[in-house]
N, C-alpha and C positions, 0 to 999 in steps of 0.2 A: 805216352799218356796224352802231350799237346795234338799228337795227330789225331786221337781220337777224340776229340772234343769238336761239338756240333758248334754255329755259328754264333748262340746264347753265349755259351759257354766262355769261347774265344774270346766275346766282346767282354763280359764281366771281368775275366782277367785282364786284358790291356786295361778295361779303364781302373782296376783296382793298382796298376803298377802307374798310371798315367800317361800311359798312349794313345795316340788316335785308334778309336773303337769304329771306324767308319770305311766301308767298301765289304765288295765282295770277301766269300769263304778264304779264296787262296793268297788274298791280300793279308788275312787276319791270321792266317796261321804263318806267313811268311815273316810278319811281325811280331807273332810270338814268338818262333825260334829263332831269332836274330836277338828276341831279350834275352833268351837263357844262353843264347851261346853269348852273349858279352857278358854275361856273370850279373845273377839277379840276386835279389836279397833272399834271406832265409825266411821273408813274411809272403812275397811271391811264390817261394816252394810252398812253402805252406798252404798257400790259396789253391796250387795246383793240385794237389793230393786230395784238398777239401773239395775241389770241384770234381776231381776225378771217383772219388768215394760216392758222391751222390750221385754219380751216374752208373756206377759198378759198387753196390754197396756190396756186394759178398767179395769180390776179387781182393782184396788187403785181407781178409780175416787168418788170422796165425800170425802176424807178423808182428813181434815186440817193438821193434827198431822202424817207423816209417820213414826215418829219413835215409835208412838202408836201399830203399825200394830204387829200380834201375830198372827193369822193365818187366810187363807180366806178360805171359803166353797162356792164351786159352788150350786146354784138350782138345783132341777133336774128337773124344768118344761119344762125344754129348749127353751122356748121362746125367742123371741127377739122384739123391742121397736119396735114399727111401725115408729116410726120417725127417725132410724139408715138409713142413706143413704148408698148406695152402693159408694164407694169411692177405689173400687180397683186400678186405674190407679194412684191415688196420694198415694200408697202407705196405705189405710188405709182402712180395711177393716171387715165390719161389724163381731160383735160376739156374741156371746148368754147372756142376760144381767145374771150378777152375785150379789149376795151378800158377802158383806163381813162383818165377824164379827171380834169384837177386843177383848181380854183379857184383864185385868190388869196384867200388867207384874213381873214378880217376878227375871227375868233377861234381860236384852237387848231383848234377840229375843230368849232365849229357849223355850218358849213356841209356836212359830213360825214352830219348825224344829223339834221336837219332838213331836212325834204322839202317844206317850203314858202318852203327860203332859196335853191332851184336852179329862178329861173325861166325858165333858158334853157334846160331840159328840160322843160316843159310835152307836148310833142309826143311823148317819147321813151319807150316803156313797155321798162321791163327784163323781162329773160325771167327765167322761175322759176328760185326757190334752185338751185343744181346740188348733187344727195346726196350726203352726206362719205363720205369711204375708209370711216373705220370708225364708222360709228353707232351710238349707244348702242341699240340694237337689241337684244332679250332674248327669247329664245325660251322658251317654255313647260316644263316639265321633263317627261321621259319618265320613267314609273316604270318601266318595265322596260329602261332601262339610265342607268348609274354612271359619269358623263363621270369621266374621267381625266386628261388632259389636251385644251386647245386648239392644236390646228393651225394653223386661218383664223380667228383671229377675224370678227364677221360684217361686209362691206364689199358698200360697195353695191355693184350689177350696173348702171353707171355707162353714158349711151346717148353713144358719140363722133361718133356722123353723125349727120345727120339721116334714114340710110335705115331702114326698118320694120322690119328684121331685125339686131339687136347679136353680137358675139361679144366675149366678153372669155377669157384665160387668168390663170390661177395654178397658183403653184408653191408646194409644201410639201416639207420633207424632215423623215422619221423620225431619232428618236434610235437607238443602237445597244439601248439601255434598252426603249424603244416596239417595237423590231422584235424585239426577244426574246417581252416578253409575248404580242404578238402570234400568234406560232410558238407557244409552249404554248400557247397556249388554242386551236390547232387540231383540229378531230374531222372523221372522215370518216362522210361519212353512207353509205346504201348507194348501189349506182348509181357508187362511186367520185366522188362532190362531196363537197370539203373544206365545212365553215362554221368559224370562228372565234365564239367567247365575247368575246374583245377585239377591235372593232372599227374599221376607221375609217368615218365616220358623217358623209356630205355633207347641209345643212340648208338647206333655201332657206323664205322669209316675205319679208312684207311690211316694207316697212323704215319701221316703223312705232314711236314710241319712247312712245305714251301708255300702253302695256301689253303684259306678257310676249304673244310672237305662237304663232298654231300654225304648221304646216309648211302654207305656200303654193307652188304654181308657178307661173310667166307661162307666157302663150300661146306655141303650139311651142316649147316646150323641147329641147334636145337635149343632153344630157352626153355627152364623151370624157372617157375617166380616162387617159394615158401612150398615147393615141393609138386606143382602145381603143371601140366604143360602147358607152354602159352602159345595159341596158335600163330602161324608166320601168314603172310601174305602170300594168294595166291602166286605160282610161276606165270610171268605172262610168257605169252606165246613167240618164238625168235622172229626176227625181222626178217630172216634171212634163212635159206636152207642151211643146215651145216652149223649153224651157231650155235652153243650153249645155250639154252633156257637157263634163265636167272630171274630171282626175286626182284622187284620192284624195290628199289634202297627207299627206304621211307620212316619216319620214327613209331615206337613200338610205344602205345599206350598201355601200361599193365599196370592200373589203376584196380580193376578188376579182380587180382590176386594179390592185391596187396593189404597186409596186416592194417587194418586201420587205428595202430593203438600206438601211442610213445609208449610203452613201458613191453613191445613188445618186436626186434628186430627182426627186418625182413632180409632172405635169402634169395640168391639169383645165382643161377647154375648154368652155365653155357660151355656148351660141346662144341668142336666145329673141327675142319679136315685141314689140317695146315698147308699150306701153299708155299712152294720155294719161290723167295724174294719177294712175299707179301705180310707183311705186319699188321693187324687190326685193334684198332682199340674200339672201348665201350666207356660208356659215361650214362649217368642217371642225372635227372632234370625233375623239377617242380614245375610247372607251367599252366599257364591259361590259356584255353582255349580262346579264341577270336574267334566272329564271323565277318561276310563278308561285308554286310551293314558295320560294322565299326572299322573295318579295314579303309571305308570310303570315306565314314566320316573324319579319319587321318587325314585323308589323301584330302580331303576339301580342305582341311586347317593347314594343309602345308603352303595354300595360297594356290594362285590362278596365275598361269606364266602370263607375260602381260602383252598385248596383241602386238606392240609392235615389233616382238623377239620373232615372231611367225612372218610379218611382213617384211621383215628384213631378209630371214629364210627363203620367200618368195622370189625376192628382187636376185639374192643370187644363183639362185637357180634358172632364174629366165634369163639373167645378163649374158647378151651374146658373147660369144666367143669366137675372138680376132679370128684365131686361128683355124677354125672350123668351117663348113661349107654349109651345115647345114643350122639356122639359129631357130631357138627356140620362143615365142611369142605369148604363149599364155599354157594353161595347166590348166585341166580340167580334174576337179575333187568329188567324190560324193558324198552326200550328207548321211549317207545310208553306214550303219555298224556290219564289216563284214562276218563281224559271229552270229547275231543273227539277225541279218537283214532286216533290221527295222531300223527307222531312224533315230537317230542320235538321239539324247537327252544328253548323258553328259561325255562330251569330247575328249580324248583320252589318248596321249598316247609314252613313250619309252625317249627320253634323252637320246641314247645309244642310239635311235632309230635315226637314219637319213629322207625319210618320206613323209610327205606332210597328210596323209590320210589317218584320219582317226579311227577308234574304235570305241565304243561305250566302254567305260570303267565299270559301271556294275555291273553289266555282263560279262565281264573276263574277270572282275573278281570274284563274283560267282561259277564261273566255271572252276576257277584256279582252285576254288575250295573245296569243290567235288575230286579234282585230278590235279593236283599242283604239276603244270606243267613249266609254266612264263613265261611261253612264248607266243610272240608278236604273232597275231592273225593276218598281218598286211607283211610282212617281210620273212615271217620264220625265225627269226632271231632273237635270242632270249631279251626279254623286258621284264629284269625282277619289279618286284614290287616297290622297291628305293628309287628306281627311274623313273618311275610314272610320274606324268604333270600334266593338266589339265589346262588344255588350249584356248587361251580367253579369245582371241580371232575366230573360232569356229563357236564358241558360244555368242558369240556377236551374231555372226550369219546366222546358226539356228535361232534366235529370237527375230531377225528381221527376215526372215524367208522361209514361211513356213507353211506352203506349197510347192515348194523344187525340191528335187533329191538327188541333184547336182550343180555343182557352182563352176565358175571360170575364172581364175585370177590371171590379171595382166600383168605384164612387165613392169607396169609402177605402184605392183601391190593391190592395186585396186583389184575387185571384182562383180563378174555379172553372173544371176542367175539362171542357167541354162533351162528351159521350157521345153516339154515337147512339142514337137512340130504341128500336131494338132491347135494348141494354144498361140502360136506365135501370132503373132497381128502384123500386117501390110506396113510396111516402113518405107520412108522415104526412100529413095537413092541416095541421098543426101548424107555423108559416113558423119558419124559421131564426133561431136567436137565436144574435147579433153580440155576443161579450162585447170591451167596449172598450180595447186596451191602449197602452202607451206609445208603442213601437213601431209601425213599417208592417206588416199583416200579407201572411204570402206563402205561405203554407200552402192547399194544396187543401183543397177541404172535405170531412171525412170523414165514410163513415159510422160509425156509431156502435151497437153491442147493451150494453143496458143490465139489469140485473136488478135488484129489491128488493134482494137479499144484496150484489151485488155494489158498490151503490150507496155502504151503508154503510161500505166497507174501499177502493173502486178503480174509475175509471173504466177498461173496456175500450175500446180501438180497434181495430178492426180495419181492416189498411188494405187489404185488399182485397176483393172481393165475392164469399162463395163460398158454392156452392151444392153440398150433396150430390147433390142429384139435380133432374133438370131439371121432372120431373111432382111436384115438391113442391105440396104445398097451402096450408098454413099459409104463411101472410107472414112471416117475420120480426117479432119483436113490439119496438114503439119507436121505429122510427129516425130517428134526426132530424141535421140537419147543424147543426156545431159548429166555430166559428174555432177554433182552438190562437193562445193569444197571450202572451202576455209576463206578464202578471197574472195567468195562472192556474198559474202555476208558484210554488212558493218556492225560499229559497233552499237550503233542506235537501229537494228531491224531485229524482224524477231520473225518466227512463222506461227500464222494463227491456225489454231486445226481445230476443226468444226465437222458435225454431223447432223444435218438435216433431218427430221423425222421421215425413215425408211429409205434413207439413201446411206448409199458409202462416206467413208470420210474422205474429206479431202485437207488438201494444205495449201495455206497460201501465206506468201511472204507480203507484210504488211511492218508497218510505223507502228511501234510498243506506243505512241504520243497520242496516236490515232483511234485507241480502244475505248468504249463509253467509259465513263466512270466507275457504274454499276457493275463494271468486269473485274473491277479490280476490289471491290470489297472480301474476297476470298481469295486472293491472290498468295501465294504461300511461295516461299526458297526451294526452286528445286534447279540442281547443278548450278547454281547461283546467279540465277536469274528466275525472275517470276514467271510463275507456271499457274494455268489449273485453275479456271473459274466455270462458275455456272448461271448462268443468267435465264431466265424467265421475262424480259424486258423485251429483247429482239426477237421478233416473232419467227420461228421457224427454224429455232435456232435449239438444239439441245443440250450441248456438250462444247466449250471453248476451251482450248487452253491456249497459252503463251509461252512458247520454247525455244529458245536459238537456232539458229543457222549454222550449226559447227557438225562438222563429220562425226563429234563424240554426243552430239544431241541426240536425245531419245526421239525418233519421229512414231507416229503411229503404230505400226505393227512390232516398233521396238519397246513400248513401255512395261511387258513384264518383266526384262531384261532389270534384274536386280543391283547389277555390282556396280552401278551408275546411281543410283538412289543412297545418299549417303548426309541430305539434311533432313531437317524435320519439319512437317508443315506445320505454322500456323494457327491457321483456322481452314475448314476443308468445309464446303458445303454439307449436307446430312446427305444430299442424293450420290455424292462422291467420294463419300468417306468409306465405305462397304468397297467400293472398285480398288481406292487407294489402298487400302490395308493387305487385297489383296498381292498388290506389286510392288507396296515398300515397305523397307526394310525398319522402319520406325526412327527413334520414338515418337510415339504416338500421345497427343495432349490426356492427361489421366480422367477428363470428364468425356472425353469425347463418346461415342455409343456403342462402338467396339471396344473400347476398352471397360466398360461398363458390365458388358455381354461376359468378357473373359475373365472379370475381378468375379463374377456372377459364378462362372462357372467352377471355379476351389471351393468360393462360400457354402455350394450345395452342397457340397461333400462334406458331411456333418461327422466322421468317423473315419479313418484311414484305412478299414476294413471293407469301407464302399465301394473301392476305386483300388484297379491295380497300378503300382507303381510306375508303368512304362504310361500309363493314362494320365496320371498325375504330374507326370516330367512332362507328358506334350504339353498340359495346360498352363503348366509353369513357365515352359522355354516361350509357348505363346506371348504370355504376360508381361515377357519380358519387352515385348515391343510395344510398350506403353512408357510411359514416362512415370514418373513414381510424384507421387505429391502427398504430402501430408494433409489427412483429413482430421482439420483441427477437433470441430465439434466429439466426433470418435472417437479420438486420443485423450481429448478433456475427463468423456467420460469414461474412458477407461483406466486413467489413471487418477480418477474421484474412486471407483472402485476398488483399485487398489490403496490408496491413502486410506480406508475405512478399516480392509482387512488387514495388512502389512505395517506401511507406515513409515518407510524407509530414513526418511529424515530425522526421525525421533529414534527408532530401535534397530536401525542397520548396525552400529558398532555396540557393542557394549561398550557405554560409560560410564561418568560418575553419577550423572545426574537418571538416568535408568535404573541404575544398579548399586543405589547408596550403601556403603559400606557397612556390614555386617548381615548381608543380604544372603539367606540361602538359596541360590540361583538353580535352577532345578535343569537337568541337561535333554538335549533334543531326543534320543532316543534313548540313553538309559533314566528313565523317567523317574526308578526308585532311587539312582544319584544324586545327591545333594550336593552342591561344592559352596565352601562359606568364604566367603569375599572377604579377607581377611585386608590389615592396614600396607602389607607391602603389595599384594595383586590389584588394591584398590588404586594404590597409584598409578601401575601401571595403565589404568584405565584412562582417553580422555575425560575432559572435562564434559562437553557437551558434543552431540555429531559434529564433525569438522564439516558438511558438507549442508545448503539450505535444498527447500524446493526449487525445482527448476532453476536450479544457481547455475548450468553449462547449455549455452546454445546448441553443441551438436558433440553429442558423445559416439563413441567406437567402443564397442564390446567384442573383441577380437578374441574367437575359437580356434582351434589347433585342427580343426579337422582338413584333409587333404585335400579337399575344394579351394583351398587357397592357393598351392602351388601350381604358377607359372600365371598367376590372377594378375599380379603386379599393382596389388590394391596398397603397396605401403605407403605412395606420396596420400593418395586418401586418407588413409588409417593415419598420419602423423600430420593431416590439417584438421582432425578433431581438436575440438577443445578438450576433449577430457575423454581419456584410453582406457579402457578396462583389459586386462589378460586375465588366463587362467593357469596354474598352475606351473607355474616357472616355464614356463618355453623358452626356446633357442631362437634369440633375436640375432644372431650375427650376423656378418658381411654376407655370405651363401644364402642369408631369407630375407633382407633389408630388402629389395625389392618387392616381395611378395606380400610379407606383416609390417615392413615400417620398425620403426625404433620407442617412439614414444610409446612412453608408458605411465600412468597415474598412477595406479590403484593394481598389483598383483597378487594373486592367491597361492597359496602352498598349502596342499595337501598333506596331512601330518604324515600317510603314508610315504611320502617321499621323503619327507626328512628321514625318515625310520631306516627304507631303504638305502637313499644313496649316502646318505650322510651319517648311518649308525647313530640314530636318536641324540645327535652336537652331542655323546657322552668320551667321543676322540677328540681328534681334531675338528676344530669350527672353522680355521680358515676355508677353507676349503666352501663351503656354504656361505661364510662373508664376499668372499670373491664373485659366486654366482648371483649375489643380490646387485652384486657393485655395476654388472652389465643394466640394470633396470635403475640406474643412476639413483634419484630422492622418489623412484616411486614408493608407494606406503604398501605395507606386505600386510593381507590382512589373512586370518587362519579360521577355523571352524573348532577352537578351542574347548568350548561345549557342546560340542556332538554326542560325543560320547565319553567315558571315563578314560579309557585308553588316549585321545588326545591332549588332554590338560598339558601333563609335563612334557611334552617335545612341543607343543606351542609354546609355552613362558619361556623354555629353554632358546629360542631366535630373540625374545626381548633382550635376555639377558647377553647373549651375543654380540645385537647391534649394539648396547651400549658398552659391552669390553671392547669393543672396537671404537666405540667412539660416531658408529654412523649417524647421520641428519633421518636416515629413511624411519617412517616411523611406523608403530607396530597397533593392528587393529584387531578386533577378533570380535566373529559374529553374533550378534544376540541368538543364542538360541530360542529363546518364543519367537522371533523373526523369521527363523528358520523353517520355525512349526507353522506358522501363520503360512508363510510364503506355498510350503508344500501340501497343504489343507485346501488353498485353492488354485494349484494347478491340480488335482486331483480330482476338482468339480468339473474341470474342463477337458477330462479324460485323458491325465499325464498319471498312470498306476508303475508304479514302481518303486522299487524297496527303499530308492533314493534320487531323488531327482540334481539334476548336473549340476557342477557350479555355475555353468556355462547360465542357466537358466537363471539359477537367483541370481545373478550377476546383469541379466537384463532385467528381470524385475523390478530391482534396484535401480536400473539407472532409464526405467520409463518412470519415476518419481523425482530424480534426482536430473533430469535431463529435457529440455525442449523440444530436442529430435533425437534419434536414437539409430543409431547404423549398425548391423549385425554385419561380421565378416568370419570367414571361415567355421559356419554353422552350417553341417550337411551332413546325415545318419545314414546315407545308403553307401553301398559298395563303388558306386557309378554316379557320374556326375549327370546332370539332367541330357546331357546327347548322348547318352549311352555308352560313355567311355571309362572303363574301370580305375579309380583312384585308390592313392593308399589311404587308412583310415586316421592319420595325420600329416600336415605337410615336412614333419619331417622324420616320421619313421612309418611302419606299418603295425604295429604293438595293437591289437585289438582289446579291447575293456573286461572286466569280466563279466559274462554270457549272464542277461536276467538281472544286474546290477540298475543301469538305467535304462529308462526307457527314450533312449534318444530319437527313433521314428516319431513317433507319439509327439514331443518336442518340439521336432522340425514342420512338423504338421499345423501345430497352433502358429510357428512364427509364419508360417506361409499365409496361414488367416489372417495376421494380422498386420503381413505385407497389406493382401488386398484390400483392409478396411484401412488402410493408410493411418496405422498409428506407429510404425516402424518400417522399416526397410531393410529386408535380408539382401546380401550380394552374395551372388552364384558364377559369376560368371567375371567377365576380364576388365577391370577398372580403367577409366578414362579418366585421371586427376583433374580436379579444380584448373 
């Protein structure tokens, strides 16, 4: 039995008896039999039979006595019983009938595991392993789709005759959850053919467990999906004379044939020609579809390798070698993408790789999405999509050289851009002098005009090459090339760069002490030094800024270069602010005229029907590079509006003083309900709202929606003065980062009591416990909504005080309820019932100075187009036409941009 046990198997039992589970197969089995030959306990046999059953569930059947069992011998007729059903979907799956024989034992199980104590089978060759149901089998991951859920786990494709041709069936069935997503993520293409984004996704490999497999198929294949045939992929064509033509291993979309209904399971029938000493298995998958736009915008958020990992690269690749005759002095790169010959935009290449040539990432993972190949266009060798990293040294050079389409790097990292010979200018004789500094240098090398006069007071740069007229005569006098580096700077110089009207820019290194005054009244933090003024004063002058002398300095042709731009100006001239905006990264001041222009452009959108979704993410992710400010006056009077309708302070809770006793309180939607406020519910009631107008500086109204995971907004969300949640969420250790802890004020929906806690009519600890995580926050309930919640709301009063808790118990006015949804309703939020999520802000723009929405977002996909689940901590989607949470998210977006609150979307940066 021990020899037949794979290396799972092996390990389980060692550490079940407490041995080293660690090293190779021959290690682990030379370990097991050394246990049983020194005599193992009766709970060790035991585990062995139990591990050996689950790998051969049929081989023990007939046997009263298992601790009889001494070793088993397959047939070799390989037959199978005609009356073995096929039983793959449950899991159990036909096998070739066996015999077993038993010894009389002379120890426990040595005659079991020992193949030299059975010599009355000398003559008898057992037939190979037969392959388990489900093998630990692991398929390779496809980057262009997001398994969601497993259907089939992978089970082998199991051979029950011995004729040349197998069929097996399975059966799966959808959730009613899985056949939703499904349906939405429907498109029709043209031609009238549906595809789906969410897929289900049939896998067939090698049932091979040393290593993740790719998609294999056996010989004649043939899929039915629900009785259906499902077309294969064409054969491509051999590489080679004499080779087998074979299928393209690829995964099998039969989305197409599949039942779309949970109360309805689907069938899969697969044929194929058995092969000696190949095993196949198949597996079913739920999956999302990716493109190659969101596969990059991964690849951006995994970060930018940082230039000096590349410059390091450089230096030992140029470093002579002792030993060698011939040394190598500089490397010539090109800026050019060799898929398709155009130049770079983003720099791209594989870990695994040893060459430092790049290749565009959206064009290779656009190709990869047409033909998933993943291999490297510069070396031929595979570059999955997990290697890919994105070369901040070659985005450096493309920003500062953007007329060459090849570079030169030196033996100390540095590099020059190669020109062609056409372009090149008359140089000295005079070789290039390398001034040495601390730093890597990364600066092109400039030319340089130099004068006596000028010498004495300023070196000029000029950084480009220009020529009044093309039949000039005279040379240029001096020029010679010069590193810019780290030592030739101090710490009091700065370079001023200026543009004459209709000349080039130039740069010149000048005293920050020595600028008019007038230069510095728009002077703004960038890379932490002043930058960036405009003056009209110096005649002839249009464009000034102020920027360091440091190799990581933006000069001229480098300022749309983004990942350098990391404070925030200021004050920015009006004629400067339209350039800036376009090359940094924000925030941007909230009055300034671009941000004006982009709060402008949500407001227009008067309906959510105006404007498609992917329109409305640009103009939002836009927005985001403004700074956010509260527009008092707008908020004043938006929450005078609501104080007339609502009223939060007066009829948020049900009181005493609202709801004097013997009051027949009329309920939010069962309208002909009456419920009479009798002397014991009265008490329950407070006295007066525990809470004034604007009594919290800066409240947190925290949503459960999956825009919050991996936000890291909890140190945020716990320096509010005052937390709002919604309906019991899951604050533990695993989301304290993302929601934070603090808690004021929590809601519970009566349906939840109902579900997980069997309306408190069991056990209540269990519900006492879950409140105890939300420490003395107050539980408030929606007790008159309707007739159905009355008594599973009182029934939590009566709870906390059999318990004894401090937390105290609130329940909503219903006319509040009414009021509140009467006018979201004007401002076109239709639906059967609006969130809590919503009156819960309502309430605390009356109750609150400033007001912070977190984890509030109604789409599938967060604003960069990356698909989230529809909470951060499960995927449980609402019921279909209940709220209208688009609708919702729409108004808080308007009332981001009239600055009377602030939604967060996006990755929080704490106090």
């Amino acid at each position: 039995m021990v020899s037949s046990f794979r290396v799972s198997e092996l390990q389980v039992l060692l550490g079940f008896a407490g041995r080293n589970k660690s090293g190779r197969k021959h290690d682990l089995l030379m370990r097991a039999l050394h246990l049983l030959k020194s005599g193992c306990s009766p709970a060790v046999q035991i585990k062995i039979r139990e591990l050996y059953r689950r790998r051969y569930p049929r081989t023990l059947e007939g046997l009263s006595d298992l601790s009889a069992i001494k070793s088993s011998v397959f047939n070799l007729d390989g037959g199978s019983s005609p009356a073995e059903p096929d039983l793959a979907a449950a899991g159990i799956h036909a096998l070739p009938s066996t015999s077993v024989t038993s010894h009389s034992p002379s120890s426990p199980v040595g005659s079991v595991l020992l193949p030299d104590t059975k010599p009355a089978f000398e003559m008898q060759q057992p037939s190979p392993p037969i392959p388990p149901v489900h093998p630990d089998v692991q398929l390779k991951n496809l980057p262009f789709y997001d398994v969601l859920d497993v259907l089939i786990k992978p089970t082998s494709l199991v051979q029950s005759s011995i004729q040349r041709f197998q069929e097996k069936f399975f059966i799966f069935a959808l959730t009613p959850q899985q056949v939703r997503e499904i349906c939405i993520s429907r498109d029709f293409l043209p031609g009238g053919r549906r595809d789906y984004t969410v897929q289900v996704q049939l896998r067939l490999c090698l049932a091979e467990t040393s290593c993740p497999q790719e998609d294999n198929y056996p010989n004649s294949l043939c899929i039915k999906v629900n009785g259906k045939l499902f077309p294969l992929p064409g054969i491509a064509p051999p590489p080679k004379n004499g080779i087998e033509q074979k299928r393209p291993g690829r995964p099998l979309n039969i989305t197409s044939l599949v039942r779309l209904s949970s109360a309805v399971p689907n069938q899969i029938s697969i044929s194929w020609a058995s092969e000696i000493g190949k095993n196949y298995s198949m597996s079913v998958y739920l999956v999302r579809q990716l493109t190659s736009a969101m596969l990059l915008q991964r690849l951006k958020m995994k970060g930018i390798r940082n230039p000096d990992h590349s410059r390091a690269l450089i230096k030992e690749k140029l470093t002579a070698d002792p030993d060698s005759e011939i040394a190598t002095t500089s490397l010539r790169v090109s800026l050019m993408c060799p898929l398709g010959k155009m130049r770079l935009t983003i720099p791209c290449r594989a870990v695994t790789c040893t060459h430092l040539q790049c290749f565009d990432a959206a064009l290779y993972l656009q190709m990869n999405e047409k033909k998933p190949t993943w291999i490297c266009p510069v070396c031929d060798k595979k570059a999955a999509y997990e290697s890919l990293i994105l070369d901040g040294l070659f985005m450096e050079i493309l920003n500062d050289c953007s007329d060459v389409d090849e570079i030169k790097f030196q033996e100390d990292g540095s590099w020059c851009p190669m020109r062609p010979k056409k372009e090149a200018m008359k140089v000295s004789s005079q070789p290039c002098t390398k001034i040495e500094s601390l730093g890597v240098l990364s600066k092109p090398c400039a030319v340089t005009v130099a004068s006596e006069a000028s010498k004495k007071k300023v070196d000029v740069i000029d950084l480009t090459i220009e020529s009044s007229s093309d039949e000039e005569e005279d040379p240029p006098a001096k020029r010679k090339c010069i590193f810019m580096s780290e030592t030739q700077s101090s710490p009091t110089k700065g370079v001023l760069m200026y543009q004459p009207p209709g000349r080039v820019p130039s740069v010149t290194s000048v005293d920050p002490a020595a600028i008019p005054p007038s230069l510095t009244d728009y002077s703004v933090p960038f890379h932490h030094t002043p930058i960036s003024s405009m003056s009209s004063d110096l005649p002839g002058l249009d464009f000034l800024s102020l920027i360091p002398v440091d190799p990581q300095a933006p000069f001229w042709p480098e300022l749309p270069q983004k990942t350098v731009r990391s404070t925030e100006p200021k004050a920015v001239h009006p004629k400067l602010e339209k350039w800036y905006f376009e090359f940094y990264e924000g925030p941007f001041e909230y009055n300034s005229t671009r941000c004006l222009e982009l709060r402008h452009e949500i407001l227009e959108v008067k309906v959510l029907s105006m404007v498609k979704q992917s329109e409305l993410f640009d103009r939002w992710k836009s927005l985001q590079m403004c700074k956010w400010a509260m527009n008092i006056s707008e908020a004043n009077q938006f929450k005078s509006t609501l104080s007339r309708c609502c009223n939060a302070p007066a009829f948020l809770f049900t009181t005493q003083k609202n709801t004097p006793l013997g009051t027949k309180l009329k309920y939010e939607v069962d309208t002909s309900g009456i419920y009479h406020i009798n002397q014991e519910i009265f008490r329950m009631f407070p006295k007066d709202m525990p809470y004034n107008r604007s009594q919290f500086k800066k409240c947190a109204v925290v949503g459960n929606g999956g825009i919050l995971k991996n936000s890291r907004c909890g140190r945020e969300i716990n320096s509010a003065d005052f937390v709002f949640r919604c309906n019991l969420p899951p604050i533990s250790e695993k989301y304290t980062m993302d929601v934070g802890v603090k808690t004021d004020v929590v809601t519970v929906n009566p349906s939840i009591i109902t579900e997980r806690f069997h309306k408190l009519e069991k056990w209540r600890r269990p519900f006492y416990r879950v409140l105890q995580v939300y420490e003395n926050a107050s539980v408030l309930l929606p007790a008159f909504y309707n007739t159905r919640n009355t008594d599973v709301s009182i029934r939590v009063k009566y709870v906390l005080d059999d318990f004894e808790s401090p937390q105290a118990v609130y329940y909503f006015h219903p006319q509040y309820l009414l009021n509140v949804s009467r006018y979201w309703l004007s401002l076109g939020v239709r639906a059967k019932r609006i969130s809590t999520g919503l009156i819960l802000v309502t309430a605390a723009l009356e109750l609150c100075e400033e007001v912070h929405l977190f984890g509030f977002w109604a789409f599938p996909m967060n604003p960069s187009g990356l698909y989230i689940t529809h909470h951060y901590y499960d995927n449980v989607k609402p019921r279909p036409g209940f709220h209208a949470m688009p609708s919702e998210i729409f108004n808080f977006l308007h009332l981001h941009s009239r600055g009377i609150l602030r939604v967060h979307t996006g990755t929080c940066s704490c106090c």
